[in-house]
N, CA, C and O atoms as a GROMACS GRO file, in nm:
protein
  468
    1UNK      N    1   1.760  -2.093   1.554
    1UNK     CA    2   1.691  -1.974   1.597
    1UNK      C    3   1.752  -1.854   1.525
    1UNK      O    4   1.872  -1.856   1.501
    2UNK      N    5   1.677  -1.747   1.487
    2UNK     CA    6   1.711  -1.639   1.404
    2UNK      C    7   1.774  -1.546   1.498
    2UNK      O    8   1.740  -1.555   1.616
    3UNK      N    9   1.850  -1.468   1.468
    3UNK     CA   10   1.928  -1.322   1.544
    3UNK      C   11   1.836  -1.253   1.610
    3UNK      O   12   1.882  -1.205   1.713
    4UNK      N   13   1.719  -1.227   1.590
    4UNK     CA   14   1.638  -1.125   1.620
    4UNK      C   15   1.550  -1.189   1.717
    4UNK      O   16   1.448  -1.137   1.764
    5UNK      N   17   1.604  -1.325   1.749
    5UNK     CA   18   1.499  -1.354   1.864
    5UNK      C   19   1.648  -1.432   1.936
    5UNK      O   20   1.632  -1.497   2.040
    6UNK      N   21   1.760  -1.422   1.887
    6UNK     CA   22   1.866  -1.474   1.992
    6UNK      C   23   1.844  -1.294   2.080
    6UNK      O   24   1.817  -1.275   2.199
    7UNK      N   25   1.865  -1.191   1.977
    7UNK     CA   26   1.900  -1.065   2.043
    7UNK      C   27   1.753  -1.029   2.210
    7UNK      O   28   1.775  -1.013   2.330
    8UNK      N   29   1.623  -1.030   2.134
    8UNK     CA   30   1.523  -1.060   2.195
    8UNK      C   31   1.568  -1.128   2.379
    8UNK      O   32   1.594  -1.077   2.488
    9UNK      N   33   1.551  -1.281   2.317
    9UNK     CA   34   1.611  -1.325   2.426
    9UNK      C   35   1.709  -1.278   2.513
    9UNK      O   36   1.686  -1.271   2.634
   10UNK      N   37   1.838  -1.237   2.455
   10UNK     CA   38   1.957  -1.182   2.593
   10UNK      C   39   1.891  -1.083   2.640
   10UNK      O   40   1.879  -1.084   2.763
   11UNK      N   41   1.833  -0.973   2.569
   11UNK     CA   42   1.783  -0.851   2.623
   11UNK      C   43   1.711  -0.876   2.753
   11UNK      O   44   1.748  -0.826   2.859
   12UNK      N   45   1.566  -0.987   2.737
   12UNK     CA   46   1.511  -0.992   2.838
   12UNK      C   47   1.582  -1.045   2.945
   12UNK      O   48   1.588  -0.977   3.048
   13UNK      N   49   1.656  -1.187   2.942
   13UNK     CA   50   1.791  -1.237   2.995
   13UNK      C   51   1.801  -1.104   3.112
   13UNK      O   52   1.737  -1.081   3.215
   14UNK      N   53   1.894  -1.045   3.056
   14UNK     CA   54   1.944  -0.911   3.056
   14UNK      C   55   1.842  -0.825   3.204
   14UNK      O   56   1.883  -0.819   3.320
   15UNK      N   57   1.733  -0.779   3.163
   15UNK     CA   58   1.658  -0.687   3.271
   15UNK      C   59   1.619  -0.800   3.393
   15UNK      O   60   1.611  -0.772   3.513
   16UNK      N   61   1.593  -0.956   3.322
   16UNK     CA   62   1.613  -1.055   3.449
   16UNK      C   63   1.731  -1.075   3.571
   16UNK      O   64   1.718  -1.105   3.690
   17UNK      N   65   1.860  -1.043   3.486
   17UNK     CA   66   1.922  -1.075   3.583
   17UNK      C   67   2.000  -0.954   3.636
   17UNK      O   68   2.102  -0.988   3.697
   18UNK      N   69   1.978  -0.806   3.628
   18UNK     CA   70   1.963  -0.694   3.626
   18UNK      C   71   1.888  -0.661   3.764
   18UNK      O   72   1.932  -0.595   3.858
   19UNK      N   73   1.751  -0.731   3.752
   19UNK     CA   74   1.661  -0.626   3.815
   19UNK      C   75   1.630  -0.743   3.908
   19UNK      O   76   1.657  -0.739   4.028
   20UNK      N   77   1.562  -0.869   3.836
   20UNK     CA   78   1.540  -0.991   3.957
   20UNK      C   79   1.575  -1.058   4.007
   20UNK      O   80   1.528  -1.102   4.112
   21UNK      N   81   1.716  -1.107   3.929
   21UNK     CA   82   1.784  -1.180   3.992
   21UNK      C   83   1.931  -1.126   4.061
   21UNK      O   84   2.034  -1.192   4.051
   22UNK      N   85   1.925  -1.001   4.130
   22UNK     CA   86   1.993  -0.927   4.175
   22UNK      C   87   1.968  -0.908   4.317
   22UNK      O   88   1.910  -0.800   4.328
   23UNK      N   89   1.982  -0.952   4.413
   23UNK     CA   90   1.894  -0.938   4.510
   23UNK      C   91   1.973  -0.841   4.586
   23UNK      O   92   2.088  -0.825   4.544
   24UNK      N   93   1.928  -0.754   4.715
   24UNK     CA   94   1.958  -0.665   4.770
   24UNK      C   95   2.123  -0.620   4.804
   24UNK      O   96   2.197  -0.527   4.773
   25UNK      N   97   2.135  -0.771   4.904
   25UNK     CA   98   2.274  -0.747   4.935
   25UNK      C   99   2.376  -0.807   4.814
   25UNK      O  100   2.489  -0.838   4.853
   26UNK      N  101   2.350  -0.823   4.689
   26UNK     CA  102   2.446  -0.815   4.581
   26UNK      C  103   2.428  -0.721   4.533
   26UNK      O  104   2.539  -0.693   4.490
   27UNK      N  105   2.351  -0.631   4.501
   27UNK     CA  106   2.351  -0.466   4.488
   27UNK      C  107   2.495  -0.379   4.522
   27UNK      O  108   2.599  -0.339   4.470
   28UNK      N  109   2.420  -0.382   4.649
   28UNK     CA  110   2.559  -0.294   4.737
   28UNK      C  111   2.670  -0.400   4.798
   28UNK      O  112   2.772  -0.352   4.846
   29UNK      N  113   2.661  -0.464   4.797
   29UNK     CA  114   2.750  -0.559   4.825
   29UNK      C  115   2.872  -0.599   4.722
   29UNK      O  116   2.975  -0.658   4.757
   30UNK      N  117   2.837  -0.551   4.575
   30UNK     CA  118   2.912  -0.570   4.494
   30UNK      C  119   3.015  -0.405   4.488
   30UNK      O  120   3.126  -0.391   4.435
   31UNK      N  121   2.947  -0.319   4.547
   31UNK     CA  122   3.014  -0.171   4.527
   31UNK      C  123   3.113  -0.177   4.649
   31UNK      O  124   3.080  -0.183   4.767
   32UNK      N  125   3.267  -0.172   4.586
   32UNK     CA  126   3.388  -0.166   4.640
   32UNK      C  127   3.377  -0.045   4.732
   32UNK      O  128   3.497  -0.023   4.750
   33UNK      N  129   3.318   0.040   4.796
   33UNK     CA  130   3.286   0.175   4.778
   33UNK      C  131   3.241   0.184   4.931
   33UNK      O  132   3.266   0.274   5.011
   34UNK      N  133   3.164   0.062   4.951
   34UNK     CA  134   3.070   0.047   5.056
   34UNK      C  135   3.123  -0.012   5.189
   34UNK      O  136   3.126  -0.134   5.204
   35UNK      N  137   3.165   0.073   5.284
   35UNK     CA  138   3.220   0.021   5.408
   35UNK      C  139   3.209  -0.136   5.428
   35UNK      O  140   3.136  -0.207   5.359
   36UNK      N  141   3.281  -0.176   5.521
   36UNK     CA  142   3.254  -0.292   5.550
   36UNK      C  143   3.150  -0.348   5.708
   36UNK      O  144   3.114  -0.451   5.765
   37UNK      N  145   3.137  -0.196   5.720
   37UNK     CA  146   3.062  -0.158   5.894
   37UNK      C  147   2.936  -0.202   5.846
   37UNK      O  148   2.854  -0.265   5.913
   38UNK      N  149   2.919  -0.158   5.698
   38UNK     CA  150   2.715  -0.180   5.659
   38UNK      C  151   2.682  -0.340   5.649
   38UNK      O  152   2.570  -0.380   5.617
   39UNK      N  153   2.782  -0.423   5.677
   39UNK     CA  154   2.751  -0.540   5.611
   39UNK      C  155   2.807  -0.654   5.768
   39UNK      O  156   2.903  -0.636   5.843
   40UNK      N  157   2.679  -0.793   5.769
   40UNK     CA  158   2.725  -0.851   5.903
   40UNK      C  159   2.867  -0.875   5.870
   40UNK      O  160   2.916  -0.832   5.765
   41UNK      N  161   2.955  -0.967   5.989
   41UNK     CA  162   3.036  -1.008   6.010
   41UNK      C  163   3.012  -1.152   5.883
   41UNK      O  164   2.910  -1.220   5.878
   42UNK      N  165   3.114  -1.167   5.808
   42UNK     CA  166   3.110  -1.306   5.752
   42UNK      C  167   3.083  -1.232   5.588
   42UNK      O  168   3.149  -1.283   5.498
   43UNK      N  169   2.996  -1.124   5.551
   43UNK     CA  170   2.965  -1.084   5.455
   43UNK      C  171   3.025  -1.110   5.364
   43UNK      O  172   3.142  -1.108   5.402
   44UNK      N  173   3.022  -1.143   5.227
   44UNK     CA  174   3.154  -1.178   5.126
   44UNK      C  175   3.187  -1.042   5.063
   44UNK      O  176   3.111  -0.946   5.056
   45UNK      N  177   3.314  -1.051   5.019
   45UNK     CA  178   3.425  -0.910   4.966
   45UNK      C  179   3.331  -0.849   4.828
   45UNK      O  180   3.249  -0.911   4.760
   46UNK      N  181   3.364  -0.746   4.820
   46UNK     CA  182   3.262  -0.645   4.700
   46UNK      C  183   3.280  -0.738   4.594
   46UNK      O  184   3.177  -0.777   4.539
   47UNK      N  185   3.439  -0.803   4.536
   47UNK     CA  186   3.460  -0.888   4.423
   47UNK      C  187   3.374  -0.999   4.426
   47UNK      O  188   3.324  -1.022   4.316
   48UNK      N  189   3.338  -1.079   4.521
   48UNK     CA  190   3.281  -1.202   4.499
   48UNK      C  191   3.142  -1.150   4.457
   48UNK      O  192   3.073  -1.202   4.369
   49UNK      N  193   3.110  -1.042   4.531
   49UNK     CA  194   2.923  -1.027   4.472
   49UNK      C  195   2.937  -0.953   4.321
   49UNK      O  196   2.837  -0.960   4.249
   50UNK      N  197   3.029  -0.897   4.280
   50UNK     CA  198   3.050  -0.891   4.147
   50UNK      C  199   3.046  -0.935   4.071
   50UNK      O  200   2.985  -0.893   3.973
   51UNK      N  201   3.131  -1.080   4.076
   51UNK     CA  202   3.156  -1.134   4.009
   51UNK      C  203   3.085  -1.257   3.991
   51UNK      O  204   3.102  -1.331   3.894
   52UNK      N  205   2.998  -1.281   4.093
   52UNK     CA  206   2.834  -1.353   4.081
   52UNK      C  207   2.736  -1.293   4.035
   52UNK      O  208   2.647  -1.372   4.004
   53UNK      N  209   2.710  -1.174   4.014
   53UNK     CA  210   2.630  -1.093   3.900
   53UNK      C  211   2.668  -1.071   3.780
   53UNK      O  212   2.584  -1.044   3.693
   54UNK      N  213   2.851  -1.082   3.743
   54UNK     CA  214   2.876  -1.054   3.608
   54UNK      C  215   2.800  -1.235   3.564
   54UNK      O  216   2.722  -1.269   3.475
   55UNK      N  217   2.858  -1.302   3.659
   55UNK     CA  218   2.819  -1.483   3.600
   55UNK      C  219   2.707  -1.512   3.560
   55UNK      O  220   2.692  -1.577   3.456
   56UNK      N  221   2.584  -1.460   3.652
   56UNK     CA  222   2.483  -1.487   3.623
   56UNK      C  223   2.419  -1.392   3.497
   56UNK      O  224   2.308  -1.413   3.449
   57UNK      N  225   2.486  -1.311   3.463
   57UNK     CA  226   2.465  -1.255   3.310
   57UNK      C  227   2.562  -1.336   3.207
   57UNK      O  228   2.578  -1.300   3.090
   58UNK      N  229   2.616  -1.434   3.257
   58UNK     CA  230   2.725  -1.470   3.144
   58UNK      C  231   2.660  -1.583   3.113
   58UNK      O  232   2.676  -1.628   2.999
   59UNK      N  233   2.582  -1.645   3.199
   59UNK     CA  234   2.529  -1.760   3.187
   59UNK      C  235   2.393  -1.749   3.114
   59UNK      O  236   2.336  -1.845   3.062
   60UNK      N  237   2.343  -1.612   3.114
   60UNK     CA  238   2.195  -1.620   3.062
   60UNK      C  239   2.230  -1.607   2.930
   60UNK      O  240   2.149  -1.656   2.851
   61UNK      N  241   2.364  -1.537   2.864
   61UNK     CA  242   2.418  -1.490   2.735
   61UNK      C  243   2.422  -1.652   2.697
   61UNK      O  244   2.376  -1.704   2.595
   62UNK      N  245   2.463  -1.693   2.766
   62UNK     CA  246   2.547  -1.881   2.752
   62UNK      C  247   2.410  -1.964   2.687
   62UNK      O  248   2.403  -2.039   2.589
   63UNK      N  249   2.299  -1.915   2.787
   63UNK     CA  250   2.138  -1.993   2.764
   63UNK      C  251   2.094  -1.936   2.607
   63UNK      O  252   2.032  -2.005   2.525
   64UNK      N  253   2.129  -1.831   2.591
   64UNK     CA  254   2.048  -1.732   2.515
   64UNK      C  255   2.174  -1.807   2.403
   64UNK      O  256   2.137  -1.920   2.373
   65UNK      N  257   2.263  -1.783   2.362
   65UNK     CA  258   2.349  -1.835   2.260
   65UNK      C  259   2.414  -1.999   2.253
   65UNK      O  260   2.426  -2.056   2.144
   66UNK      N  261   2.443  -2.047   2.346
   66UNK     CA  262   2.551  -2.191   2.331
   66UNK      C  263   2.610  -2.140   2.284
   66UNK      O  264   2.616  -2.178   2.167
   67UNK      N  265   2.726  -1.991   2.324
   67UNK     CA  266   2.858  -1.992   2.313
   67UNK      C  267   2.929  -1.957   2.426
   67UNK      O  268   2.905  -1.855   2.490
   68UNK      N  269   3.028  -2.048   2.460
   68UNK     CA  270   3.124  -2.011   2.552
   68UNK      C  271   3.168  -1.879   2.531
   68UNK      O  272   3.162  -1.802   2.626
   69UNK      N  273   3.216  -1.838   2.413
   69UNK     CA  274   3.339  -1.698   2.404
   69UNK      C  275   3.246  -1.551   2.460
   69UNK      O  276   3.285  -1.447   2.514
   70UNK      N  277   3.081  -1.609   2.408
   70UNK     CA  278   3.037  -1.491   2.424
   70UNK      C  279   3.003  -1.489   2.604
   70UNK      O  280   3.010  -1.390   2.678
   71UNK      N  281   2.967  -1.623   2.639
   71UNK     CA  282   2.991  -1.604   2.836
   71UNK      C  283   3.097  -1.550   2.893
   71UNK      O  284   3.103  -1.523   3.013
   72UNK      N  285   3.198  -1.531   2.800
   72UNK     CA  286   3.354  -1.489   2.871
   72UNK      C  287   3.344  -1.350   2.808
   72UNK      O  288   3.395  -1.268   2.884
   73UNK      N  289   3.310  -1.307   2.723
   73UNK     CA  290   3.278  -1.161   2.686
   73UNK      C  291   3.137  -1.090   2.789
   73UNK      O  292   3.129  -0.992   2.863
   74UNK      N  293   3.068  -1.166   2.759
   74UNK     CA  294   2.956  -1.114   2.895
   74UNK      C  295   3.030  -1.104   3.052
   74UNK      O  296   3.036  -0.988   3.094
   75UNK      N  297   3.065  -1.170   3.111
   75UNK     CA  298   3.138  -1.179   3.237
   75UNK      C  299   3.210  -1.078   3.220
   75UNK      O  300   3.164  -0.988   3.290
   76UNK      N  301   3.340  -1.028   3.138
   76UNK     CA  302   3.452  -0.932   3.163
   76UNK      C  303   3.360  -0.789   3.123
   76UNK      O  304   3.398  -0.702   3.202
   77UNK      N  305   3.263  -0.738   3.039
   77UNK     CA  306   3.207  -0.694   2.988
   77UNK      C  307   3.142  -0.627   3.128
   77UNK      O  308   3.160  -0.519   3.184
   78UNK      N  309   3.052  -0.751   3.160
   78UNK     CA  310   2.946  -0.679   3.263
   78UNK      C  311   3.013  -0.673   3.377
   78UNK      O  312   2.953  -0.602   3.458
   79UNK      N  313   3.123  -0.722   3.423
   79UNK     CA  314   3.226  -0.677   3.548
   79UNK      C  315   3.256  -0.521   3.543
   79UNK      O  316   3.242  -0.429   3.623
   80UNK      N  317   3.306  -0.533   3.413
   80UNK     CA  318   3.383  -0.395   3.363
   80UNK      C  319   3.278  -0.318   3.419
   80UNK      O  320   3.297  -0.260   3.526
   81UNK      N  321   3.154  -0.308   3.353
   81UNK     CA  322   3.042  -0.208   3.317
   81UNK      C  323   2.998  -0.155   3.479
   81UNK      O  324   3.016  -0.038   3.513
   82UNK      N  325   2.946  -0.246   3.561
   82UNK     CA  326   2.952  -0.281   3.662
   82UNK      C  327   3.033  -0.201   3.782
   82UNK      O  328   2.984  -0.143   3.879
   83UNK      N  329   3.161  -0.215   3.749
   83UNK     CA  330   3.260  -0.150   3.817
   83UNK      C  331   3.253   0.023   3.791
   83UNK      O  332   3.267   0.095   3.890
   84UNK      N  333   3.239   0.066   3.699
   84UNK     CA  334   3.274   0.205   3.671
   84UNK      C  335   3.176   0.268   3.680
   84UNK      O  336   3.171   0.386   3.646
   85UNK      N  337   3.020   0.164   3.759
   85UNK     CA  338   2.913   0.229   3.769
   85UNK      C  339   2.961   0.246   3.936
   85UNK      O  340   2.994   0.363   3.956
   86UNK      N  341   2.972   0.172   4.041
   86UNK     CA  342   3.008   0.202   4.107
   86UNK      C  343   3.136   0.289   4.157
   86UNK      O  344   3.173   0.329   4.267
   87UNK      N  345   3.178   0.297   4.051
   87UNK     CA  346   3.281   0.438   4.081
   87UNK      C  347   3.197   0.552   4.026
   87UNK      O  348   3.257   0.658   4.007
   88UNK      N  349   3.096   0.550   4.005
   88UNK     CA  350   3.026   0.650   3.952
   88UNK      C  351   3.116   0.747   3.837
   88UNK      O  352   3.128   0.869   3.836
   89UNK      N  353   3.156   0.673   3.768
   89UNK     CA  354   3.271   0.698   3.646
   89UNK      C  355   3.116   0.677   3.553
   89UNK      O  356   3.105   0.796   3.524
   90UNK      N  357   3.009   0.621   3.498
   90UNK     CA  358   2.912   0.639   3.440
   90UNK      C  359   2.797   0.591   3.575
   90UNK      O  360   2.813   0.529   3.680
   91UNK      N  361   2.664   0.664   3.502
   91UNK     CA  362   2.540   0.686   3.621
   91UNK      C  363   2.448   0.516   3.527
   91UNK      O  364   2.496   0.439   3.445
   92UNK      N  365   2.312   0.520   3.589
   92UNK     CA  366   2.216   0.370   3.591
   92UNK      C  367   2.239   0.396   3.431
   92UNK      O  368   2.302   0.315   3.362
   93UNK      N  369   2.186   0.509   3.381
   93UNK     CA  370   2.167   0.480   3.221
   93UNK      C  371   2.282   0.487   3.125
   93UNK      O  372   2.270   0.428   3.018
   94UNK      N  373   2.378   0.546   3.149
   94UNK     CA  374   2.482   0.477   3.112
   94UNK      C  375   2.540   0.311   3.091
   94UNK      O  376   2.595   0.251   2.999
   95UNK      N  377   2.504   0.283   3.199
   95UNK     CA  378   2.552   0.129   3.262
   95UNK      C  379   2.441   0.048   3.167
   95UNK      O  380   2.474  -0.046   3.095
   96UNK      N  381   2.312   0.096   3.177
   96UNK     CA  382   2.179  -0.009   3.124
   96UNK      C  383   2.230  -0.010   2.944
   96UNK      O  384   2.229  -0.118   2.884
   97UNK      N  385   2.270   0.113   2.876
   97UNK     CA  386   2.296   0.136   2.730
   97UNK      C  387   2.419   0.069   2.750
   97UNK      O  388   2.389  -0.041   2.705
   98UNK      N  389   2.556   0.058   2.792
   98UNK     CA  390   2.639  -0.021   2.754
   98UNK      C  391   2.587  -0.212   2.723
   98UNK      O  392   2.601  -0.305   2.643
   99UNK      N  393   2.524  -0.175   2.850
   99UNK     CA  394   2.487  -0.343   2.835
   99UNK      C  395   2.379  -0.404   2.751
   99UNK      O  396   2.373  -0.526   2.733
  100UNK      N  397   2.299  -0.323   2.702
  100UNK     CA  398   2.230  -0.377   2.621
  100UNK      C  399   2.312  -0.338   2.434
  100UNK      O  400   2.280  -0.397   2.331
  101UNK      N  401   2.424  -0.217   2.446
  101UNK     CA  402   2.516  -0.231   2.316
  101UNK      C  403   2.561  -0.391   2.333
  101UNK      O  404   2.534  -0.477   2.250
  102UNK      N  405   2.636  -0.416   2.458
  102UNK     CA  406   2.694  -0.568   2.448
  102UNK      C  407   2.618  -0.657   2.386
  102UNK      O  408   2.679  -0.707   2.292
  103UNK      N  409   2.494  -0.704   2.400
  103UNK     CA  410   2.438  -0.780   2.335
  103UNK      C  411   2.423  -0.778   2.217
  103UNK      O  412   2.441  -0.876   2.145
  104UNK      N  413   2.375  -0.631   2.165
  104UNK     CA  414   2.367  -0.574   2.032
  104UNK      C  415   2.516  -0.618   1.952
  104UNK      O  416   2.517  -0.677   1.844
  105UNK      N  417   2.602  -0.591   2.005
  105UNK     CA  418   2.732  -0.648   1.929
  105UNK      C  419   2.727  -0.804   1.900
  105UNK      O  420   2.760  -0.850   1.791
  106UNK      N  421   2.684  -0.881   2.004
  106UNK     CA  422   2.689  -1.015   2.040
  106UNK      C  423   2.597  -1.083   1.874
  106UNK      O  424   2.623  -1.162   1.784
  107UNK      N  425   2.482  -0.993   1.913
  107UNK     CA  426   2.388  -1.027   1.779
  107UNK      C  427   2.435  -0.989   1.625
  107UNK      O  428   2.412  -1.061   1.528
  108UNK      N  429   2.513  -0.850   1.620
  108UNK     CA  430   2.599  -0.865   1.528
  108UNK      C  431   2.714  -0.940   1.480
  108UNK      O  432   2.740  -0.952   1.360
  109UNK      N  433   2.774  -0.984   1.563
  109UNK     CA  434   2.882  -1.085   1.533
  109UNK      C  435   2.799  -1.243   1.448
  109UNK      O  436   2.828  -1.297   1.342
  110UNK      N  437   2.683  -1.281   1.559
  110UNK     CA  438   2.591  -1.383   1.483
  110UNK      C  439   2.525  -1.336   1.352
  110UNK      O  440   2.506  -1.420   1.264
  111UNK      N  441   2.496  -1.234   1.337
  111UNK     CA  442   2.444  -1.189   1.202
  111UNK      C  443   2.605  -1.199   1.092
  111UNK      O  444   2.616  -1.276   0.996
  112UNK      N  445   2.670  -1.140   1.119
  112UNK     CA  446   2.764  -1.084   1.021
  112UNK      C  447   2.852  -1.254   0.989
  112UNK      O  448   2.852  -1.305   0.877
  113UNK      N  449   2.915  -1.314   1.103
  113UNK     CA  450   3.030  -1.389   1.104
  113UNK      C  451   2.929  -1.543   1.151
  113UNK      O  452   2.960  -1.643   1.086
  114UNK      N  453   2.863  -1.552   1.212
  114UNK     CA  454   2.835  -1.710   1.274
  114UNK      C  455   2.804  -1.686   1.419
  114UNK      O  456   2.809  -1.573   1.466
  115UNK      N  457   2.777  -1.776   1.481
  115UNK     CA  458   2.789  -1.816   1.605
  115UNK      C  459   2.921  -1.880   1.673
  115UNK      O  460   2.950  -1.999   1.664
  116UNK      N  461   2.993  -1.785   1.740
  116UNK     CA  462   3.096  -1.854   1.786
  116UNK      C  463   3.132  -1.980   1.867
  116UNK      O  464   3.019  -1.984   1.917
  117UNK      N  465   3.173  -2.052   1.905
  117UNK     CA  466   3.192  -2.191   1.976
  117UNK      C  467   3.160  -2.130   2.159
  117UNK      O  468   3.165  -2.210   2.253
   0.00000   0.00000   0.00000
């Protein structure tokens, strides 16, 4: 498959697991920020819903490429990104342009160097 339809692919990837496969209470549930009064008894910790939204972007990068390094760059990547949106350290469009640079890099590395393992 050519770069320009690996890049293609994560992108959409990308607003999939962004917008649909995000469901309500991993939203706010992932923001450290958010009392623990808003959420039932049993609710899981801000990290775990984090870090099941960075996965499920690491995994679509994973679908979209067959590379491990780049699922472990997507995961720390979109945690990171993720996090400093909920510190409101950057706002939605901030957060949406980092993450679609990530990919953009991802596709450069396959253009320039290979596909990593």
């Amino acid at each position: 498959m050519d770069v320009i339809s690996i890049l293609v692919l994560m992108l959409a990837g990308h607003f999939v697991g962004d917008f649909v496969l995000q469901p309500g209470p991993m939203s706010s549930g992932k923001n450290r920020h958010k009392t623990r009064e808003q959420f039932d008894d049993g609710f899981p910790q801000w990290y775990y819903w984090l870090s099941a939204h960075a996965s499920t972007h690491g995994l679509i990068v994973y679908f979209c490429t067959g590379s491990i390094i780049f699922l472990v760059a997507e995961f720390i990547s979109h945690w990171l990104i993720d996090y400093v949106k909920c510190d409101k350290v950057i706002n939605l469009h901030q957060d949406q342009a980092l993450h679609i640079l990530s990919k953009v890099a991802y596709a450069l590395v396959i253009f320039f160097i290979g596909m990593p393992a």
